[in-house]
N, C-alpha and C positions, 0 to 999 in steps of 0.2 A: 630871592630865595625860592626852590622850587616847590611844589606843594607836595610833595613826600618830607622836605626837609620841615617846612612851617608844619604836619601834622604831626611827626614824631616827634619837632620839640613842642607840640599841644600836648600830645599823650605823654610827655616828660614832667612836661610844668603841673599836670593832675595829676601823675604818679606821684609826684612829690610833694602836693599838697595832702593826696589821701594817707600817704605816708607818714606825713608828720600828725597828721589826726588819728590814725591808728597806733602807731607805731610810738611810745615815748622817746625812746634812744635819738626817731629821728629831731624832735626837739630839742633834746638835751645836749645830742654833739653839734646840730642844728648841719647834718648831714645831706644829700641828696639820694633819691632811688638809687641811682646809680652809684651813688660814694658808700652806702650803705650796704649793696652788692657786691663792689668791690672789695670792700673792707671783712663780709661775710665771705666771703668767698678766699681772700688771702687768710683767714682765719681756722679754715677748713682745710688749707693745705700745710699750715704749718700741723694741726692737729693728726693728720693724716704722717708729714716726715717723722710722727713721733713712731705711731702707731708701726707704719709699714717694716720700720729696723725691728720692731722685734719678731714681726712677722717671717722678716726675711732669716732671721737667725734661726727660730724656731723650725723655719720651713727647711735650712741646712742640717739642726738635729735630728730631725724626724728621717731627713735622708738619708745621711749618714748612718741613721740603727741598720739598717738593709744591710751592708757592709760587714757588721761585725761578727767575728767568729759566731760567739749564741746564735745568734739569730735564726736559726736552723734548728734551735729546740726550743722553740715559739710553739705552742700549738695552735692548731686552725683558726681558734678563734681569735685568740690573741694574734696571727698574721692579718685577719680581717679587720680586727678595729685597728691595728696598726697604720694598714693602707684607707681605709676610713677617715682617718685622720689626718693622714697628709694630704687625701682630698679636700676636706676641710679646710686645711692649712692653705690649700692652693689657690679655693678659691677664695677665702677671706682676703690671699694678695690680689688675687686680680679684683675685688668689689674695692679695694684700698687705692687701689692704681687706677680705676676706672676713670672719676673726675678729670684725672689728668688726659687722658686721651680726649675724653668729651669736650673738653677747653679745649684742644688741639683741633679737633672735628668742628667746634664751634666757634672758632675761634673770627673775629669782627663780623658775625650776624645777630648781633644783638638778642641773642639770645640767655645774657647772664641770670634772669628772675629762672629761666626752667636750670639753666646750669647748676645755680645754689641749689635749688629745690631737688633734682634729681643726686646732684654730689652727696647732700647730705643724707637721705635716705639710704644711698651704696653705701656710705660711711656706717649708719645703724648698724644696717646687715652684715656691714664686714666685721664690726667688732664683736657682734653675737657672735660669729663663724671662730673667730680670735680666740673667744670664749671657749666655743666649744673644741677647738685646736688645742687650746692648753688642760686644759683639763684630761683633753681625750689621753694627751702625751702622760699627764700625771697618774690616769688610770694604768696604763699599760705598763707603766714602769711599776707602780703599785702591786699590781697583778703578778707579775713576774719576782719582784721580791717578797710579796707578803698573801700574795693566794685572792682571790675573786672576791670574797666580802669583804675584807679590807681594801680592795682597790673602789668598790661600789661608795661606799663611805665615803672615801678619801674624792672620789670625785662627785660626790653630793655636795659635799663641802665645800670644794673646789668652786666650783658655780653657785652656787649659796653665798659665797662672798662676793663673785663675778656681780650677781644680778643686785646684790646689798650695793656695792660701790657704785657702780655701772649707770643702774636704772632706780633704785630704789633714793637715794640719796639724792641725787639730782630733782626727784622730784618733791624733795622737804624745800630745797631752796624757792622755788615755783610761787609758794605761801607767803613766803617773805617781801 
């Protein structure tokens, strides 16, 4: 065995003992670093196939308003949060898509502990963005059927429920 190979299964066999002292799950499934990565890491891309379809839908409606006859008696403001928003839209897909590229870029350098770690963070940030994508869409349509303080409302609300499901709730489970 060469001594690249005997040090990274050294620094394996400690990852996975500090793992299992830190970590419960890694006891409980009686997992490895690496199986534990793996398994995080497939877990984040099924989470991601859910997310990205709606993203991509939403990101077709938001295109589609440009097209339609109205749309020409949009006022300025309402044309700006429009396009606002589909940049939102745009990039929430590409922070949703990114992981996968980086597994591509990353792909057999032993690099899966930064992989999870950076996927999941783009993952955060894409579904704030998600967030603020759908709401933005619910403003504007708000706006244009029912006038500027009912659209402000209706997207309080909107995100008020975003941040209660999202982030608020996830972390009542944290206690248990």
């Amino acid at each position: 065995m060469s001594d690249w190979t005997a040090d990274a299964k050294e620094r394996a066999e400690k990852d996975d003992l500090d793992a299992a002292k830190s970590d419960p799950n890694a006891q409980l499934r009686g997992e490895t670093t690496a199986q534990r990565l793996d398994r995080n890491y497939g877990e984040l891309l099924q989470e991601l196939r859910v997310v990205q379809t709606g993203v991509q839908v939403l990101f077709a409606f938001l295109l589609s308003l440009a097209f339609y006859e109205k749309f020409d008696k949009l006022t300025s403001t309402q044309r700006n949060f429009y396009f606002g928003t589909l940049l939102v839209a745009v990039v929430a897909g590409a922070l949703l898509i990114a992981p996968v590229a980086h597994h591509r870029m990353l792909f057999g350098q032993r690099r899966k502990a930064a992989l999870v770690a950076a996927s999941n963070k783009l993952a955060i940030v894409g579904l704030c963005l998600v967030m603020l994508a759908l709401a933005g869409s619910i403003f504007l349509i708000a706006d244009v059927l029912y006038g500027r303080t009912t659209s402000i409302g209706v997207f309080a609300v909107v995100i008020a429920i975003f941040v209660i499901l999202w982030f608020l709730m996830p972390r009542l489970y944290r206690g248990r």
